[in-house]
Backbone as CSV, one residue per row, in Angstrom:
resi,resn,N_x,N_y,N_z,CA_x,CA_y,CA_z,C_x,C_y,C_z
1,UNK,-7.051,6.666,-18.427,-7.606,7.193,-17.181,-6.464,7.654,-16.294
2,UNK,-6.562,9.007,-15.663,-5.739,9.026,-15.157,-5.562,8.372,-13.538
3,UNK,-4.030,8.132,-13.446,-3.948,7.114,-12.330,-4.298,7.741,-10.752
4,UNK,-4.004,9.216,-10.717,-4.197,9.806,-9.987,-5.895,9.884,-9.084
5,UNK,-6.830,9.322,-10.261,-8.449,9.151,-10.008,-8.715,8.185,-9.060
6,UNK,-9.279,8.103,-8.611,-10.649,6.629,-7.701,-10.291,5.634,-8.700
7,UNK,-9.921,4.599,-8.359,-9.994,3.555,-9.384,-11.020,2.838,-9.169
8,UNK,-12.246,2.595,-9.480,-13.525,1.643,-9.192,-12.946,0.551,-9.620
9,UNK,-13.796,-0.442,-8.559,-13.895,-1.691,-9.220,-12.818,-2.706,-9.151
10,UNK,-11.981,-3.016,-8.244,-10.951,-3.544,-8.166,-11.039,-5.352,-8.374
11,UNK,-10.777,-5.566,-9.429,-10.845,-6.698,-9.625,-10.039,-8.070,-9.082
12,UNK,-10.479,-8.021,-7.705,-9.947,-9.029,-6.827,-10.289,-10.366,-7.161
13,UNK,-10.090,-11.469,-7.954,-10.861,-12.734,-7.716,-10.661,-13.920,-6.762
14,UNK,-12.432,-14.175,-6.255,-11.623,-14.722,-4.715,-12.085,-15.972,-4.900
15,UNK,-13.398,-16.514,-5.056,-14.347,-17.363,-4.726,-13.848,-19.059,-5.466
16,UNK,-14.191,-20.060,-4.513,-14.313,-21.517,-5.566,-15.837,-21.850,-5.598
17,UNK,-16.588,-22.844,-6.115,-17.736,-23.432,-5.641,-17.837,-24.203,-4.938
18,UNK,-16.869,-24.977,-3.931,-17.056,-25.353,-2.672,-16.294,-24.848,-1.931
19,UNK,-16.688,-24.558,-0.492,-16.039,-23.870,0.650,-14.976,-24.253,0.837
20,UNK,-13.602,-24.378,1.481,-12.807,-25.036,1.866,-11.909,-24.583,2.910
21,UNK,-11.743,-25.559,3.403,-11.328,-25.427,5.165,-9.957,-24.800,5.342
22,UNK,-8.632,-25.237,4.216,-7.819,-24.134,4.287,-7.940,-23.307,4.092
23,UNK,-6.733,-22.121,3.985,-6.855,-20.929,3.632,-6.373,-20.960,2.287
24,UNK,-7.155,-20.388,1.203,-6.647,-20.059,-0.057,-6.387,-19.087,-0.559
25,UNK,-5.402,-18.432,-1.152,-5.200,-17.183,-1.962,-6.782,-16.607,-3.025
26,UNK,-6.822,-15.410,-2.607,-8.188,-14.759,-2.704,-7.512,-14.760,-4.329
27,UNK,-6.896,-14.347,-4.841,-6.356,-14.178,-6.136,-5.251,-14.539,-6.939
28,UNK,-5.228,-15.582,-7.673,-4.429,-16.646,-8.436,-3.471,-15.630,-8.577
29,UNK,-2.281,-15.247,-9.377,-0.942,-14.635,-9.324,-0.960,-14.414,-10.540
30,UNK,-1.333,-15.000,-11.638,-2.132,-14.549,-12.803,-2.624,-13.777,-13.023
31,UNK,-3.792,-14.011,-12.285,-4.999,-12.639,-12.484,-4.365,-11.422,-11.696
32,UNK,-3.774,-11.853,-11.004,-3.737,-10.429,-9.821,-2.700,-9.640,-11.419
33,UNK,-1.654,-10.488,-11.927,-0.432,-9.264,-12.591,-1.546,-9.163,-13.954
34,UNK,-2.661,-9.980,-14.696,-3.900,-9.393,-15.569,-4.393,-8.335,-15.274
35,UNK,-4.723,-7.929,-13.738,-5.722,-6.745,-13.471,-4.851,-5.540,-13.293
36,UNK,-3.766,-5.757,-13.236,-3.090,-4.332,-13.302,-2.160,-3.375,-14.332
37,UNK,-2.827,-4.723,-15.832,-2.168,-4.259,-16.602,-3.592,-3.480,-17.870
38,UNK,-2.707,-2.290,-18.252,-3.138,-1.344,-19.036,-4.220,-2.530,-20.159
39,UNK,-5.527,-1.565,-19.855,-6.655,-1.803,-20.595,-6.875,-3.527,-20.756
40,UNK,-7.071,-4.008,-19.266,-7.539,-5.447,-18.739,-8.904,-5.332,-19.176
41,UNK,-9.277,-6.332,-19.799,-10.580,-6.733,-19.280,-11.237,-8.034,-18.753
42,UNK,-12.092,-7.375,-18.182,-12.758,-8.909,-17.130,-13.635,-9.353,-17.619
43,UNK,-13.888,-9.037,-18.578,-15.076,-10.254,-19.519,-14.525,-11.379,-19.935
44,UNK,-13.398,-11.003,-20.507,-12.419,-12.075,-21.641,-11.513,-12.643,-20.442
45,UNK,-11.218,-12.336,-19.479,-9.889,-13.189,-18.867,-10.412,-14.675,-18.399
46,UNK,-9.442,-15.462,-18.927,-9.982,-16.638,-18.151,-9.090,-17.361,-16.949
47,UNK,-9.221,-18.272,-15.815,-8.495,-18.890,-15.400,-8.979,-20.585,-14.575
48,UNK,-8.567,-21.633,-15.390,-9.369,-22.281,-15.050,-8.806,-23.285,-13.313
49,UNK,-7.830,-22.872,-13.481,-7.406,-22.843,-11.616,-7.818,-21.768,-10.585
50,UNK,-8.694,-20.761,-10.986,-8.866,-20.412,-10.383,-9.332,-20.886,-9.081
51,UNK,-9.484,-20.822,-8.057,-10.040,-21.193,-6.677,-10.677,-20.260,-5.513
52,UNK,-11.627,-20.327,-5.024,-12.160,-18.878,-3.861,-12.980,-19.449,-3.222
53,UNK,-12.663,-18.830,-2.119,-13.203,-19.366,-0.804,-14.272,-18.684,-0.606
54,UNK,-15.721,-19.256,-0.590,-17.042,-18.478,-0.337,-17.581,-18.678,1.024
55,UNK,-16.503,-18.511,1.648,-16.988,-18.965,3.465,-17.899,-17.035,3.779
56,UNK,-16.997,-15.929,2.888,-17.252,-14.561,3.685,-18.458,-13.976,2.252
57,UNK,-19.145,-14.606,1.396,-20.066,-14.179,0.999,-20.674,-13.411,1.546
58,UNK,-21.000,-11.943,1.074,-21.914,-11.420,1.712,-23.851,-11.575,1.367
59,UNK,-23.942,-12.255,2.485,-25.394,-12.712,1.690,-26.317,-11.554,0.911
60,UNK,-26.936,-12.057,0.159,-28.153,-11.323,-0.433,-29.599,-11.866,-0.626
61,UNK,-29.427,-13.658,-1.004,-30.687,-13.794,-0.857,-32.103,-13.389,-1.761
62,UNK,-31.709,-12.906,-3.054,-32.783,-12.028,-3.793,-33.039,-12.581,-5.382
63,UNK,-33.830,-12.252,-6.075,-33.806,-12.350,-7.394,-32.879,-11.480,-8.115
64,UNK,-32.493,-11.521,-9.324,-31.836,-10.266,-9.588,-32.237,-10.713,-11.273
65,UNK,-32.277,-9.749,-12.007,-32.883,-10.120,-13.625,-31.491,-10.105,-13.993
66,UNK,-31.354,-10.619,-15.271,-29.964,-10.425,-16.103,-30.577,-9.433,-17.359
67,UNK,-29.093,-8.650,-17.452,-29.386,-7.117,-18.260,-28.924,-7.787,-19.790
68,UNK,-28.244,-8.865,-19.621,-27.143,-9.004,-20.580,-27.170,-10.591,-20.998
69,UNK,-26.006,-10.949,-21.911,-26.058,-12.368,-22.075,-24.573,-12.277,-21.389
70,UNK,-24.324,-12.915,-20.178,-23.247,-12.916,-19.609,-23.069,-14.383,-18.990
71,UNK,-21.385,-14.441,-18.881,-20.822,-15.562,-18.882,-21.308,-15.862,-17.409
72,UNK,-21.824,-17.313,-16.766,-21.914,-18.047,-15.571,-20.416,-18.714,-15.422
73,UNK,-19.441,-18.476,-14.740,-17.981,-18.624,-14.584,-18.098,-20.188,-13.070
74,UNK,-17.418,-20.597,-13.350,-17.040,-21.757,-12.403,-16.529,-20.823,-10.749
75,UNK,-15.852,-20.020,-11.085,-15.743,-19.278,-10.174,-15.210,-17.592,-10.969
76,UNK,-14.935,-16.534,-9.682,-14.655,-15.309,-11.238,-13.590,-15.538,-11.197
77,UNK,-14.014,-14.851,-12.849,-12.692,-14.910,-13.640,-12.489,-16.659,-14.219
78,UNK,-13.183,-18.000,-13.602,-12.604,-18.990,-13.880,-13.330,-19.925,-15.106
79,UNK,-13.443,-20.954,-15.574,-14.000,-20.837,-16.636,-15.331,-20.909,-16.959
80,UNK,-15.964,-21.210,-18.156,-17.399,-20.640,-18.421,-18.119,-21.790,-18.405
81,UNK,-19.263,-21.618,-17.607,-20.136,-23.088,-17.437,-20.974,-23.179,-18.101
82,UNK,-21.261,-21.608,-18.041,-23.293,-21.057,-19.221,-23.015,-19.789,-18.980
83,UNK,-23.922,-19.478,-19.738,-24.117,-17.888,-20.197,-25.619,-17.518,-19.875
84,UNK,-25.707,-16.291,-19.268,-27.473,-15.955,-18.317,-28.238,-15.466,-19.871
85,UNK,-29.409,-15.271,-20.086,-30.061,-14.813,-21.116,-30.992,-13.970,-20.547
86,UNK,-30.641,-12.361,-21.233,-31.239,-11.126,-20.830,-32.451,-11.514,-20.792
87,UNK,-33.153,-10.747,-19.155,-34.674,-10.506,-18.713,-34.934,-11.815,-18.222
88,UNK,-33.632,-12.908,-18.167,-34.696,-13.922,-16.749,-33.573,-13.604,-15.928
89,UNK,-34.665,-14.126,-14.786,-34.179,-13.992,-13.657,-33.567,-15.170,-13.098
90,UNK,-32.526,-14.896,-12.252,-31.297,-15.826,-11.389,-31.674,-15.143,-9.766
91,UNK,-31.279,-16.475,-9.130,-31.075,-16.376,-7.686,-29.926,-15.982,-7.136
92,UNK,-29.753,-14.965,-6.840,-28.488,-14.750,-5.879,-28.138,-14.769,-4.779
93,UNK,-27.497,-15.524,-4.538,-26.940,-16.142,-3.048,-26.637,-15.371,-2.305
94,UNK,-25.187,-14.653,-3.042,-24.629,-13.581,-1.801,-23.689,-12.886,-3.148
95,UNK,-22.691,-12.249,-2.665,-22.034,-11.196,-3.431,-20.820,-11.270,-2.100
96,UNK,-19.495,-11.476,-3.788,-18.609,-11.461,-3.098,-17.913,-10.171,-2.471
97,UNK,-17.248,-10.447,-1.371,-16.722,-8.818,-0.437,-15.646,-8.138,-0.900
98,UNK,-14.969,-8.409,-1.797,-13.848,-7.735,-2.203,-13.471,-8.267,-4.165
99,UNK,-14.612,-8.288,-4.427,-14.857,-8.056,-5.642,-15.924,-8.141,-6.631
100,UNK,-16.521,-7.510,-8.028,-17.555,-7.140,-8.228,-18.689,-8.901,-9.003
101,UNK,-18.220,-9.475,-7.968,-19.415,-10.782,-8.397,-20.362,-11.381,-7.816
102,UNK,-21.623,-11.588,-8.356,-22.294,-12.379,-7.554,-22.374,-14.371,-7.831
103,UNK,-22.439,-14.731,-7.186,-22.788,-15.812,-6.874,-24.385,-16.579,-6.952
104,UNK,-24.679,-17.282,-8.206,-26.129,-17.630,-8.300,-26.727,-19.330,-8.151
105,UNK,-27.229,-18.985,-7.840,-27.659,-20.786,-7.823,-28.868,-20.774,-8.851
106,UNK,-29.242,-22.319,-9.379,-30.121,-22.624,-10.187,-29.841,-23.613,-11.128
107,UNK,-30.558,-23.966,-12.575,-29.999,-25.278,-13.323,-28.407,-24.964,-13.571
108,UNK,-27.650,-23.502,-13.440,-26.361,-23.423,-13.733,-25.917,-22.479,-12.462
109,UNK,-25.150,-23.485,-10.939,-24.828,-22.868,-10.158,-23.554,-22.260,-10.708
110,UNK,-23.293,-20.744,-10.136,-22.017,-20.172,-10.466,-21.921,-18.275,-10.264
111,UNK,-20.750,-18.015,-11.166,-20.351,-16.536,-10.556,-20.473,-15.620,-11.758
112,UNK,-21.437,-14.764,-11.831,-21.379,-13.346,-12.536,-21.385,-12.583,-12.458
113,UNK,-20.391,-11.530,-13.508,-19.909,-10.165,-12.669,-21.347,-9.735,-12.572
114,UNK,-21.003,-8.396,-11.359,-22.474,-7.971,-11.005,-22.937,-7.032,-11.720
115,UNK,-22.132,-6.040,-12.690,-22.575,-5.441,-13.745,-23.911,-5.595,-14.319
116,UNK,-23.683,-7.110,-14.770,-24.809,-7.609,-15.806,-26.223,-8.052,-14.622
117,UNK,-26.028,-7.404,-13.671,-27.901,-8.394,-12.686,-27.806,-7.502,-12.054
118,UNK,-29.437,-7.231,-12.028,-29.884,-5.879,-11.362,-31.396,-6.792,-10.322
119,UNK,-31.337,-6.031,-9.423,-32.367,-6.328,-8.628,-33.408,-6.308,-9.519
120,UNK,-34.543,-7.638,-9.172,-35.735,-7.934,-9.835,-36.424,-6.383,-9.876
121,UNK,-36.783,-6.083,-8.678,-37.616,-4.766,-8.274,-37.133,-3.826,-8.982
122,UNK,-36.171,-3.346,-9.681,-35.493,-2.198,-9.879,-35.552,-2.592,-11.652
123,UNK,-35.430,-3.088,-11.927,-35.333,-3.583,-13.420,-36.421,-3.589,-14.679
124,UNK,-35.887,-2.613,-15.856,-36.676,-2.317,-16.599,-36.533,-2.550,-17.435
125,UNK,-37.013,-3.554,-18.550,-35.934,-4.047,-19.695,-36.168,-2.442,-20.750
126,UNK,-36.606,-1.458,-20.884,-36.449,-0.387,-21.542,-35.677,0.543,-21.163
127,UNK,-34.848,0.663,-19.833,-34.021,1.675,-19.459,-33.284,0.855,-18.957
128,UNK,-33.055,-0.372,-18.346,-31.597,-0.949,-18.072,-30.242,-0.335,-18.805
129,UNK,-29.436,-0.006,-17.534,-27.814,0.046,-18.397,-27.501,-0.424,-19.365
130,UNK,-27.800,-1.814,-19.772,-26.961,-2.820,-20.607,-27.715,-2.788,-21.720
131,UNK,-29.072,-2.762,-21.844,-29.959,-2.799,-23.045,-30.046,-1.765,-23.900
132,UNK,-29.822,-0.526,-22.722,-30.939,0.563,-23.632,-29.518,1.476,-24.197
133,UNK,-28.185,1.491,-23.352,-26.944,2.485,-23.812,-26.200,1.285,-24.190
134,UNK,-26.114,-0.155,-24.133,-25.017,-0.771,-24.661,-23.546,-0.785,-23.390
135,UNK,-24.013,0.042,-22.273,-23.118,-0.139,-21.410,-23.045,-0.755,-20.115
136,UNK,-22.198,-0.809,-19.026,-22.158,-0.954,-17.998,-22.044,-0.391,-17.027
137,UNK,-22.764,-0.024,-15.841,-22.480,1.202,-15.100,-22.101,0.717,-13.369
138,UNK,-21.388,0.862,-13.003,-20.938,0.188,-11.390,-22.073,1.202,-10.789
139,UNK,-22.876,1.008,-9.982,-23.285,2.291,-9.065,-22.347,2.540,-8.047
140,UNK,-22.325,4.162,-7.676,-21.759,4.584,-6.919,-22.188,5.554,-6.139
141,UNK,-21.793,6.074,-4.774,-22.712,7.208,-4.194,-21.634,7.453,-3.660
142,UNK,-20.875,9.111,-4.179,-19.928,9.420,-3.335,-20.060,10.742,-4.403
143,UNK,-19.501,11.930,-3.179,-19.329,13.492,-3.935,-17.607,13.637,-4.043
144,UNK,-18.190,14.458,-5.190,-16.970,14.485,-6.121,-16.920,16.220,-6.397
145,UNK,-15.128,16.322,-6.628,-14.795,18.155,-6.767,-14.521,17.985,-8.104
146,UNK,-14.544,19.161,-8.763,-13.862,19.605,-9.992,-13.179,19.567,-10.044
147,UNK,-11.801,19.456,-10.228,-10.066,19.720,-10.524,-9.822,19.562,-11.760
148,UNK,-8.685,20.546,-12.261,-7.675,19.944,-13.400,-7.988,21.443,-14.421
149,UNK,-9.757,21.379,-14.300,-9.624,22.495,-15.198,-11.000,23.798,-14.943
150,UNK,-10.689,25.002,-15.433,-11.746,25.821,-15.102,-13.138,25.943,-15.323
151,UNK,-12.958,24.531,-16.396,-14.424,24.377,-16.765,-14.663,22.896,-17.308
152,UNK,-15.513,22.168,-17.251,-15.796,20.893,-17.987,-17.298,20.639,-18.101
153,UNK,-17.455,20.320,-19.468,-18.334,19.872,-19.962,-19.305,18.779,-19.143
154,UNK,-20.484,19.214,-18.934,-21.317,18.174,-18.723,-22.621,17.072,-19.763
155,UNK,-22.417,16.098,-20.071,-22.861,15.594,-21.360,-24.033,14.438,-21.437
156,UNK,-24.904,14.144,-22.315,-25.751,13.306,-22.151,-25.668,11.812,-22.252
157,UNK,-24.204,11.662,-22.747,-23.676,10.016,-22.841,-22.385,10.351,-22.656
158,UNK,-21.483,8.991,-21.902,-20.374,9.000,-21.925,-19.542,8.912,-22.782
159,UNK,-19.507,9.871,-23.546,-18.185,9.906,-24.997,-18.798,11.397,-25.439
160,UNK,-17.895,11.822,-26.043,-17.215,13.458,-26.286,-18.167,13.636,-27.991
161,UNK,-18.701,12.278,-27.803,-20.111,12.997,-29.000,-21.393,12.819,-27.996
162,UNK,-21.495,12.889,-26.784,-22.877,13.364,-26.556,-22.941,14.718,-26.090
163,UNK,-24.126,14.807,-26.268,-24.539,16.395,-26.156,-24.383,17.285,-25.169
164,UNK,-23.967,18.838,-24.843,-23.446,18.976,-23.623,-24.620,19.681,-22.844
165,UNK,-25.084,19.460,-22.165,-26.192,19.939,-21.140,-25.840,20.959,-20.080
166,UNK,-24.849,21.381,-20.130,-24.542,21.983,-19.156,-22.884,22.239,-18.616
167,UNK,-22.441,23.090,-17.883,-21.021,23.260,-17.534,-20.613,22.983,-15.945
168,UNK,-19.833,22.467,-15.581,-19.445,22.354,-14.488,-17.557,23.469,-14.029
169,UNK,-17.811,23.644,-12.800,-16.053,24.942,-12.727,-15.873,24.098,-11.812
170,UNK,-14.352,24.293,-11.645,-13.193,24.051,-11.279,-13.808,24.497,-9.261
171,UNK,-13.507,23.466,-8.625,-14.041,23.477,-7.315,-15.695,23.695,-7.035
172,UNK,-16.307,23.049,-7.716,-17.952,22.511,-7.879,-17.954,21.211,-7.172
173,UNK,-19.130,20.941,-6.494,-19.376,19.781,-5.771,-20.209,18.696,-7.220
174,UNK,-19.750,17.379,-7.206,-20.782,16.982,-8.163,-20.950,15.646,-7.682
175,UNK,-22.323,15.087,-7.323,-22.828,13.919,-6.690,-22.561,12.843,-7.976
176,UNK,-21.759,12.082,-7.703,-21.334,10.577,-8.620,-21.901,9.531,-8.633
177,UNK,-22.777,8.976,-9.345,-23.824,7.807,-9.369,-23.468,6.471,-9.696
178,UNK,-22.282,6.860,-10.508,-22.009,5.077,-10.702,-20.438,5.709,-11.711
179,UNK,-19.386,4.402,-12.244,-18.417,4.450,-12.951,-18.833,3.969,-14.180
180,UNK,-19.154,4.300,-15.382,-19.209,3.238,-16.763,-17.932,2.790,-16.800
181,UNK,-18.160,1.404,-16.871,-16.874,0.300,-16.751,-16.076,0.617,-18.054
182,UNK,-14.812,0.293,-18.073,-14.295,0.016,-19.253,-14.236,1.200,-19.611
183,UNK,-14.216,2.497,-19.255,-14.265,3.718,-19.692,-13.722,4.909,-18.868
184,UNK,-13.168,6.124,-19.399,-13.165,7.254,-18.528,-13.935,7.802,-17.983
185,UNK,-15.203,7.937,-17.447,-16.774,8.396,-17.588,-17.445,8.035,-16.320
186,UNK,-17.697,8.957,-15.426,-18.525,8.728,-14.509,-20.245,9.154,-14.582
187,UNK,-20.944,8.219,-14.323,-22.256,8.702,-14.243,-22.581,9.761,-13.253
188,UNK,-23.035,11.041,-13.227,-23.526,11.915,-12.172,-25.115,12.423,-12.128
189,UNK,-25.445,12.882,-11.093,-26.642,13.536,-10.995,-26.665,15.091,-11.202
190,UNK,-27.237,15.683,-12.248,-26.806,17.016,-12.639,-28.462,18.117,-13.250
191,UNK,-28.571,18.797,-12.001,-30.118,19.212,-12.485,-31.058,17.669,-12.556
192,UNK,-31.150,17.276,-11.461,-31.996,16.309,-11.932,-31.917,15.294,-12.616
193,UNK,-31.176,15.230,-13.581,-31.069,15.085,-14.734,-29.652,13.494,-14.531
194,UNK,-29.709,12.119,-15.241,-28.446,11.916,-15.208,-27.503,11.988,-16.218
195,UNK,-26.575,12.302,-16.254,-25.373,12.599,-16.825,-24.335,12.403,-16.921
196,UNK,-23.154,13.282,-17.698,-21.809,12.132,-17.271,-20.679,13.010,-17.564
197,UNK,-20.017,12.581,-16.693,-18.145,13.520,-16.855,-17.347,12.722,-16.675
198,UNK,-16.079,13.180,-17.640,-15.032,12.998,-17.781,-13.868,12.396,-16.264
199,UNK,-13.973,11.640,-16.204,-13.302,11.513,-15.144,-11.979,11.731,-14.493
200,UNK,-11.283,12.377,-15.753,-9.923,13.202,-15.568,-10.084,14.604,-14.231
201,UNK,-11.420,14.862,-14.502,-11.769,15.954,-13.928,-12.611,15.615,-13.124
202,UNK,-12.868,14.760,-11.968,-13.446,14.796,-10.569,-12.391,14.057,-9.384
203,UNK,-12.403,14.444,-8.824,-11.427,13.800,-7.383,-12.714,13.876,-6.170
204,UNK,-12.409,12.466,-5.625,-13.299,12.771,-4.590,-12.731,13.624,-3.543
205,UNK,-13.932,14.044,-2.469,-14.287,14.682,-1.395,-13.550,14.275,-0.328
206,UNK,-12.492,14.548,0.306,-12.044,13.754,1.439,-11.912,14.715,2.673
207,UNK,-12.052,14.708,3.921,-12.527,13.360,4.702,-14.000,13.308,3.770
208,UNK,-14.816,12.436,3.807,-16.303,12.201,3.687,-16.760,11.154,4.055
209,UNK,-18.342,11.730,5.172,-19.272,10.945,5.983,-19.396,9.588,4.781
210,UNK,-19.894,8.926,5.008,-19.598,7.356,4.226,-21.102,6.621,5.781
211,UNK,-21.806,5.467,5.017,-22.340,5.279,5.419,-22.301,3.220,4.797
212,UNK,-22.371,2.057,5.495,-22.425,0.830,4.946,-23.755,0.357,4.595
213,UNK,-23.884,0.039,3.204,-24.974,-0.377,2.696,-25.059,-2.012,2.725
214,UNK,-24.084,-2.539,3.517,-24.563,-4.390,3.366,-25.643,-4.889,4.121
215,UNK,-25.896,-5.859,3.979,-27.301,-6.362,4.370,-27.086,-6.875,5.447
216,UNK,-25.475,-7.482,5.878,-25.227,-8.079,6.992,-24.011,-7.550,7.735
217,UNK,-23.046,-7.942,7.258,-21.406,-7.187,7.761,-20.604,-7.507,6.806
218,UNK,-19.892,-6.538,6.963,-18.733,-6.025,6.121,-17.020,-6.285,6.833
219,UNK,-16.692,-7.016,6.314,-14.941,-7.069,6.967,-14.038,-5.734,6.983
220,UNK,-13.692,-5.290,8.146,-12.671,-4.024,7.889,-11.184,-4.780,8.056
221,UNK,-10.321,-4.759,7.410,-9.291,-4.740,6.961,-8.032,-3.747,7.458
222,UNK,-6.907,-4.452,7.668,-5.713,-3.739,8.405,-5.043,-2.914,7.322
223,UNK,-5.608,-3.445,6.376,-4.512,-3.029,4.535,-5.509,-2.856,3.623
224,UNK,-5.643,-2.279,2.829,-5.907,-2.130,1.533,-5.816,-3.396,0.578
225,UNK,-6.565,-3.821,1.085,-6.004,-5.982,0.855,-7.588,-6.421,1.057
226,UNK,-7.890,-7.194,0.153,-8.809,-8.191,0.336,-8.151,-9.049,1.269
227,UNK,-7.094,-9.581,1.256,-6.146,-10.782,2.013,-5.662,-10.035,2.839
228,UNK,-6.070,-8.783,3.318,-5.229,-8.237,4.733,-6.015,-8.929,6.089
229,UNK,-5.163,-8.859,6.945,-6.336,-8.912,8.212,-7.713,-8.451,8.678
230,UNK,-8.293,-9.463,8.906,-9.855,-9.146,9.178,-9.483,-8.502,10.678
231,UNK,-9.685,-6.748,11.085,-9.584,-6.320,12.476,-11.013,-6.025,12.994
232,UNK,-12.197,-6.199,12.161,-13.972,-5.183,12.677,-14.553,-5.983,11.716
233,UNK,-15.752,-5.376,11.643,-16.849,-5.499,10.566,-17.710,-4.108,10.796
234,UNK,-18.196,-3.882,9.689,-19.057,-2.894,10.022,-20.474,-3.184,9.883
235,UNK,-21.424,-3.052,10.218,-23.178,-3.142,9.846,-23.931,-2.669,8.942
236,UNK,-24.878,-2.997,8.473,-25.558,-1.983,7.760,-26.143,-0.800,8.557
237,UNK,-25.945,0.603,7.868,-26.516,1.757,8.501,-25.001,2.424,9.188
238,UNK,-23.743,1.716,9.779,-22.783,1.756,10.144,-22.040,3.207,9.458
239,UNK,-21.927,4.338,10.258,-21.385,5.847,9.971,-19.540,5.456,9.640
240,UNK,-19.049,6.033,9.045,-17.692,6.079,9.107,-17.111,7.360,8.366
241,UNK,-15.892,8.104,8.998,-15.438,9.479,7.649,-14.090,8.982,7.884
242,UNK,-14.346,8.560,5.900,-13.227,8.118,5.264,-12.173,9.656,5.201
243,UNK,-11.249,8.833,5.039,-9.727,10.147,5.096,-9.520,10.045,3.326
244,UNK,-9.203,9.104,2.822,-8.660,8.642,1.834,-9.212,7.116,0.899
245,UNK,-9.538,7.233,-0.317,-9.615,6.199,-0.971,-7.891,5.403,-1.801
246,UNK,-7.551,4.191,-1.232,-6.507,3.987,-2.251,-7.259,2.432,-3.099
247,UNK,-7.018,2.632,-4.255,-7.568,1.526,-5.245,-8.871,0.933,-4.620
248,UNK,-9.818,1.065,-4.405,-11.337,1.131,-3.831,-11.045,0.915,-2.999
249,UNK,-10.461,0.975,-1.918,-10.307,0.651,-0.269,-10.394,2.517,0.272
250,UNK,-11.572,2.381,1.574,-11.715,3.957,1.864,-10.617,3.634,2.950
251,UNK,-10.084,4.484,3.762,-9.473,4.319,4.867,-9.952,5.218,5.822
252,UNK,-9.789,4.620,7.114,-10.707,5.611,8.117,-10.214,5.175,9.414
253,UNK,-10.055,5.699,10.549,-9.979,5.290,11.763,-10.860,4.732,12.808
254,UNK,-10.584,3.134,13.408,-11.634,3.105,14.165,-11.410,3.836,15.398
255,UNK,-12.320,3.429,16.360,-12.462,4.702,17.516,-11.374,4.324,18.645
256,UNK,-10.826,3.006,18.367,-9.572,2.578,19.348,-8.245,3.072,18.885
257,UNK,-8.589,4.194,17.304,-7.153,4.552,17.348,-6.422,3.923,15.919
258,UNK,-7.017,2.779,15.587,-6.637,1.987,14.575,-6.370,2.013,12.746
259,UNK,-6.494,1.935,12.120,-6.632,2.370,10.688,-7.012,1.465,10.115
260,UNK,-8.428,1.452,9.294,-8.982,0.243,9.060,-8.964,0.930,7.438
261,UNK,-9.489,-0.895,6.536,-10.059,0.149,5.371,-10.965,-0.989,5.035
262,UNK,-12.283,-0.259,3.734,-12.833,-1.102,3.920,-13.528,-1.246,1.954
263,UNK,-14.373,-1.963,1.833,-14.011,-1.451,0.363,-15.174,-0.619,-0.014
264,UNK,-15.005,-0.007,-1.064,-15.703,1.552,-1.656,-17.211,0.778,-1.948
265,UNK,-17.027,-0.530,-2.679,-18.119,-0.804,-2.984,-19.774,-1.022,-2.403
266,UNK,-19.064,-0.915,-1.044,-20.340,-0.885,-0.501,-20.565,-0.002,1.252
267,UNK,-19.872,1.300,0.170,-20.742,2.493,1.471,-21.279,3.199,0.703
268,UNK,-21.737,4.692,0.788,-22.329,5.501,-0.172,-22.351,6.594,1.016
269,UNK,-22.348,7.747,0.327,-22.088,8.960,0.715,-23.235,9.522,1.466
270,UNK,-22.950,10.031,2.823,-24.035,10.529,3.559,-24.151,12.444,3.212
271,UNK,-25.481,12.364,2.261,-24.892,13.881,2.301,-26.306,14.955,3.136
């Protein structure tokens, strides 16, 4: 992938299963030099020191089905307590703010990436991500340009054997729906239709209107840091035009002048 792209998904691990009154490092020193090395993955890493502080959960409160048979982690990334079994449903507490896990309670309290659990309401065991393509898809809502080349293929699965539906040129707007994990491949909306490109060839839109989808508040940040300073929060419904994405952190100015950033995962594009 090239480095120059949006990097989705920044695999921060923060959380423990009990709160705790000091301050703890959001990410063991381990994992942090694991996630930045060429073709990591976060299924397989383990750490059983891990530790995270779930004081800034962002609540959720909901059912969510499991797509997958995925690991229930002591904390993420830390070790494996149980494993969820596709099409039941888990309670989710909250979802952590600066990285992609939720937090479930039930006969096995604990942390799974959020990949694998989809809102009860939304969930189809015949078209789920995980069941029906074998993959994983981050959602995403942000517009995206063409670059790199005068033309690129638009295709019906992410890999260079699905079928091509269509062409996209070089300075085309193309609405981005989600990242397939573990892959070069962004999901898009194309004619209706969803689809998928190469991700060598989209750069996002910058400045762009950006809008916060949390249920409660969101921490804005002095740095591009889960562990930077907490300076705001933002709301749900909360407007912001990002300047710049660096490693899922958008950056944007608040109105006192300031430079906040906040993470990608949970605004979506006002278009």
């Amino acid at each position: 992938m090239s480095k120059k792209k949006l990097i989705l998904g920044s695999f921060m691990a923060v959380m423990a299963m009990a709160a705790v009154s000091t301050t703890t490092m959001a990410m063991p020193s381990d994992i942090r030099e694991a996630v930045s090395e060429e073709g990591y993955d976060p299924y397989a890493h383990t750490n059983g020191g891990a530790s995270y502080d779930d004081s800034e959960l962002i609540p959720v409160g909901a059912n969510y089905v499991a797509t997958a048979q995925a690991m229930i982690r002591q904390s993420p990334f830390g070790d494996i307590l149980d494993s969820t079994t596709p099409g039941e449903t888990y309670y989710v507490v909250g979802e952590c703010p600066d990285c992609m896990w939720y937090k479930i309670s039930g006969n096995t309290s604990g942390y799974v990436y959020a990949s694998y659990l989809v809102p009860a309401s939304d969930y189809n065991s015949s078209t789920n991500s995980n069941s029906d393509h074998g993959r994983n898809i981050r959602p995403l809502d942000m517009m995206m340009d063409v670059t790199g080349a005068s033309s690129v293929n638009v295709r019906t699965a992410p890999t260079t054997g699905g079928s091509i539906i269509g062409v996209v040129k070089e300075g085309d707007e193309v609405h981005v729906t989600g990242n397939v994990l573990n892959t070069e491949w962004y999901q898009c909306e194309y004619n209706g239709e969803t689809a998928y490109i190469c991700d060598d060839y989209l750069t996002p839109e910058f400045p762009q209107t950006m809008s916060c989808t949390v249920r409660s508040s969101l921490n804005i940040h002095d740095a591009a840091d889960g562990n930077a300073t907490i300076i705001g929060t933002l709301v749900g419904g909360d407007i912001i035009k990002a300047s710049a994405d660096e490693n899922g952190w958008l950056r944007f100015s608040l109105s006192d002048g300031r430079i906040g950033y906040v993470s990608d995962e949970y605004m979506a594009a006002v278009q």
